[in-house]
C-alpha positions in Angstrom: 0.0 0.0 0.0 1.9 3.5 -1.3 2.0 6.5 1.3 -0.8 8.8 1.1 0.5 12.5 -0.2 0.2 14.1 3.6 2.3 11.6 4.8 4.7 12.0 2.0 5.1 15.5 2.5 5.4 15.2 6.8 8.5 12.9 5.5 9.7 15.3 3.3 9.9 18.0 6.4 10.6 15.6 8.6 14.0 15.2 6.1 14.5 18.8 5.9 14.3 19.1 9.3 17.2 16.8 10.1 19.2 18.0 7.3 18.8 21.3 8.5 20.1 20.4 11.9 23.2 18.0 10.5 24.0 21.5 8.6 23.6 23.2 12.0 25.6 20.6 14.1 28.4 20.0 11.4 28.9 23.9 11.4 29.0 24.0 15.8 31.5 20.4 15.1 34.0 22.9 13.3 33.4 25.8 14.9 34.7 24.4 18.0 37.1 22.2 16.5 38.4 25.7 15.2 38.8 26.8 18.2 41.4 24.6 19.6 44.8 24.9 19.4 47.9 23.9 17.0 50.4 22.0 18.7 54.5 21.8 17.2 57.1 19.8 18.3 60.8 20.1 17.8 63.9 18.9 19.8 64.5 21.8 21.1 64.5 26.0 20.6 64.6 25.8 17.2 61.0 25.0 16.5 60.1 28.1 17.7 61.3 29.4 14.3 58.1 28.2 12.8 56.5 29.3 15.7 57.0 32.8 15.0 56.0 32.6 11.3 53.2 30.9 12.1 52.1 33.8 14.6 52.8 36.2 12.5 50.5 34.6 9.6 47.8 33.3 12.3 47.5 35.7 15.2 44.2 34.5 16.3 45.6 31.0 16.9 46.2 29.4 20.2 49.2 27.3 20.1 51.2 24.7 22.2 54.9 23.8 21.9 56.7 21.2 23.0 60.5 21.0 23.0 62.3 18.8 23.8 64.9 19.8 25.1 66.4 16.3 27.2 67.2 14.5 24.3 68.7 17.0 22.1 70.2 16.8 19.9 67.5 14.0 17.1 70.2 14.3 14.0 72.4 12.0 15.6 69.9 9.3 16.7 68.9 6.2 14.9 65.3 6.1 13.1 64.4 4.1 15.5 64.8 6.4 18.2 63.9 9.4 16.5 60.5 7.6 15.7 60.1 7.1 19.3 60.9 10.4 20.3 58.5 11.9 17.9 55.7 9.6 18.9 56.1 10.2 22.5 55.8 14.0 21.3 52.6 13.4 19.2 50.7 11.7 21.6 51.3 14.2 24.3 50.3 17.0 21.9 47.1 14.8 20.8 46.3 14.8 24.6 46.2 18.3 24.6 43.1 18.5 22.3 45.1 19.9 19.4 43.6 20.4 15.9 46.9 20.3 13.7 49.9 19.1 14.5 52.9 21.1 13.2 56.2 18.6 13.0 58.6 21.6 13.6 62.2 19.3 13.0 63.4 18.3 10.0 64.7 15.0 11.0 61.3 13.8 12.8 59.7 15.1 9.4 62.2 13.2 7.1 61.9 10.0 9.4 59.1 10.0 11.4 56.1 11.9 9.3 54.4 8.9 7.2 53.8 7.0 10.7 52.6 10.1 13.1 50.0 10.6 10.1 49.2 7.3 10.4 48.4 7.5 14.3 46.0 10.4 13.7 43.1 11.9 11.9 43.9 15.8 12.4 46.0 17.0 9.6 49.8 16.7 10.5 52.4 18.9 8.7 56.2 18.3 8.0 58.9 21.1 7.3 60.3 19.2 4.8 57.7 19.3 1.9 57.1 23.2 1.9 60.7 24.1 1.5 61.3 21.8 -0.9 58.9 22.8 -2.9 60.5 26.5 -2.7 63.2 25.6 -3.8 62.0 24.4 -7.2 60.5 27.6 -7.4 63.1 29.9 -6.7 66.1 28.0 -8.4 67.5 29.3 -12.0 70.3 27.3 -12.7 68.8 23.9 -11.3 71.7 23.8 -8.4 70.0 23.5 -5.1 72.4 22.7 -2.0 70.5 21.2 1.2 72.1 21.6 4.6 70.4 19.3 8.0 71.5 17.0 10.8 73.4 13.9 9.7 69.9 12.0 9.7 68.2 14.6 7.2 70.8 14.2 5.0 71.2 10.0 5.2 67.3 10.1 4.9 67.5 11.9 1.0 64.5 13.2 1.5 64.8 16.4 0.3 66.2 14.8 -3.0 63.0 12.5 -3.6 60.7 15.4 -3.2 62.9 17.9 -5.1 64.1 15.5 -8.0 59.8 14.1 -7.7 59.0 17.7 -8.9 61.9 18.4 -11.1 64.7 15.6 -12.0 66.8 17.8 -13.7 67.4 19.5 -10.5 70.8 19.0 -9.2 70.8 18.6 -5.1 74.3 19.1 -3.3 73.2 17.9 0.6 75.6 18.3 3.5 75.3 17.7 7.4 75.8 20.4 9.8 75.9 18.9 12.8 77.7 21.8 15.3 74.9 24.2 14.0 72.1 22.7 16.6 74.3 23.2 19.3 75.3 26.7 18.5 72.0 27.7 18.3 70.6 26.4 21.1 73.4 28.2 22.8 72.5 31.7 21.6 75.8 31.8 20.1 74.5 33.7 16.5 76.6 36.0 15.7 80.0 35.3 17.0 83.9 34.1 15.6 82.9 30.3 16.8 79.8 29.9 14.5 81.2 32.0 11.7 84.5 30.2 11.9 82.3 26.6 12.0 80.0 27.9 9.0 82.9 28.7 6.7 84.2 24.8 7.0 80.7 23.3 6.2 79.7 25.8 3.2 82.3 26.2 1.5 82.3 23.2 -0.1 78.7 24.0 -1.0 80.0 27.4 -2.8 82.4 25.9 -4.7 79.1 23.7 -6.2 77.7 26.9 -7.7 74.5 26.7 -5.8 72.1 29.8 -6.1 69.4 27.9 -3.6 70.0 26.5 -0.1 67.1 25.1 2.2 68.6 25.4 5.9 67.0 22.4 6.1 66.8 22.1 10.2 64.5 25.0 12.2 67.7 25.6 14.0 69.5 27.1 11.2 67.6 29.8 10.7 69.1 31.1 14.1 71.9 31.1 12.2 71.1 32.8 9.0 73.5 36.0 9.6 76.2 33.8 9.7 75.0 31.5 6.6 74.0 34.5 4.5 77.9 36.2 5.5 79.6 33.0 3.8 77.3 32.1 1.3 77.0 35.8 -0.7 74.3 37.5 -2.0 73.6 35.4 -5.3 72.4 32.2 -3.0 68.9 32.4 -2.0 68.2 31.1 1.7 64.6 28.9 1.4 63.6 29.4 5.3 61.4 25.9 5.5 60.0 27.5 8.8 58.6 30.5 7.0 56.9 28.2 3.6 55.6 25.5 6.5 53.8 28.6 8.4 52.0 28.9 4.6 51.2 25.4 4.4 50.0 25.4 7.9 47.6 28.6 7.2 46.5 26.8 3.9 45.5 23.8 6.0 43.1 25.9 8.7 41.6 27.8 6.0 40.9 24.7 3.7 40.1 22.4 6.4 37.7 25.1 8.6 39.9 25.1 11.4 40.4 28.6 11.6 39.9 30.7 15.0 37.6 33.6 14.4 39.6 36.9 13.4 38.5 38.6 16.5 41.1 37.4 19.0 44.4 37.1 20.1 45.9 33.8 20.3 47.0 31.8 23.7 50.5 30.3 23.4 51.8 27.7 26.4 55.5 26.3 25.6 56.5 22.7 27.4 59.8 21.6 27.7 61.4 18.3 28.9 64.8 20.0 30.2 66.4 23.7 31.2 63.2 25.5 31.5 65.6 29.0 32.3 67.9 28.3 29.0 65.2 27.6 27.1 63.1 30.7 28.5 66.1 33.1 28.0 67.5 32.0 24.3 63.5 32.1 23.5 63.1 35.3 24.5 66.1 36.7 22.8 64.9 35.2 19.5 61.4 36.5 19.6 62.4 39.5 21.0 59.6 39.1 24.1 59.3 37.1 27.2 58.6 33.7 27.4 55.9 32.8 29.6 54.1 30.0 30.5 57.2 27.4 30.2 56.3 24.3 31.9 59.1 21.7 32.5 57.3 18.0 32.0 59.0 14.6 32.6 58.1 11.6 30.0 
């Protein structure tokens, strides 16, 4: 027996009804997802590189940092390890209720990113990907020196995504391992690290680069120094600065964007030397740090 035409069109509202209110509780799902915070990690102060572009981009966002500041320095770890570090960072991050997840160190990004992605269902980022794609961009003669920790550089990743976007692209890679340590000394501008980036770059000069990706957040600590050996014909491709891009193109795509009309909330955890990394922080952003929290795994 077929449905009478009154009940047919009570069904009809009835359907319009609960559309209306999936519409309705989809938008209030966002709206509050938007409203949570971004978490990064990194191993240490470097992070907080990305952490500045990504303020300066996304005011309006609340963010949480995590360094990690005990095990520093990742480059010289196995993958093994370094994949445990960086999960031990995720899941504390994901515990925090954030929305996007920014993998602020080059080596957790080269080694560790395919399996954090897999753990979750927020949108997680590497540093890697962004400045590698700048690169492409930017370079004219197709010479394109990388420079990372020693596990950056054994993971060739840079060269797969470069050489997956343009093969004719020539990558010179090097490992700069003393530049971590310089910078999360504060030492930026002084004869040590000029003296230490004149042995690792000139090698890359005599290459006839015109593109380098300071391919570790630490370097860009270091970019006086860098910039003073390398000359004025080799573009610097800050990966901190192109993943704050990717990471605004995410929100907005994604509708995880805070509202326009406030300022974000930022709270910075570290596992080690809360007063270092408060001090060196400070001097690199040019304000106080506050809120640093020292947490123990």
């Amino acid at each position: 027996m077929g449905l009478c035409p009154v009940s047919i069109q009570l069904s009809f509202k009835t359907l319009q009804r609960e559309e209306s209110a999936l519409r309705v509780g989809y938008f209030l799902v966002r709206m509050e997802k938007g409203k949570r915070p971004i978490g990064i990690f990194d191993s240490g102060v470097g992070g907080l590189t990305v952490f500045k572009e990504i303020i300066a981009l996304q005011p309006c966002e609340d963010i949480i940092y995590l360094g990690d500041t005990a095990r520093i320095p990742y480059g010289t770890r196995s993958p093994q390890t370094i994949l445990k570090y960086s999960l031990q960072n995720t899941q504390f991050l994901l515990g925090q209720g954030i929305k996007v997840l920014v993998v602020a160190c080059n080596t957790s990004s080269a080694v560790s990113l395919p399996h954090l992605q897999q753990e979750s269902d927020i949108p997680i980022i590497g540093v890697i990907t962004p400045g590698a794609r700048r690169a492409v961009e930017v370079t004219q003669n197709k010479r394109v020196g990388v420079i990372g920790t020693e596990a950056t550089v054994r993971s060739q990743t840079y060269e797969r995504i470069i050489h997956g976007i343009d093969s004719q692209i020539k990558v010179v890679s090097r490992a700069c391992p003393l530049f971590v340590p310089l910078a999360e000394e504060g030492w930026a501008d002084n004869q040590v690290t000029r003296l230490t980036a004149q042995s690792y770059l000139s090698p890359l000069r005599e290459e006839m680069i015109d593109t380098l990706v300071l391919g570790c957040t630490h370097y860009p600590l270091l970019k006086g120094a860098i910039k003073e050996i390398m000359g004025d014909g080799v573009w610097l491709v800050n990966s901190a600065q192109e993943t704050a891009k990717e990471v605004k193109r995410v929100l907005h795509d994604e509708d995880l964007a805070s509202p326009d009309d406030r300022n974000g909330r930022y709270r910075f955890y570290i596992t080690d030397n809360a007063e270092r990394f408060t001090k060196i922080g400070g001097i690199f952003l040019g304000k106080e740090l506050r809120g640093v929290e020292e947490i123990e795994w």
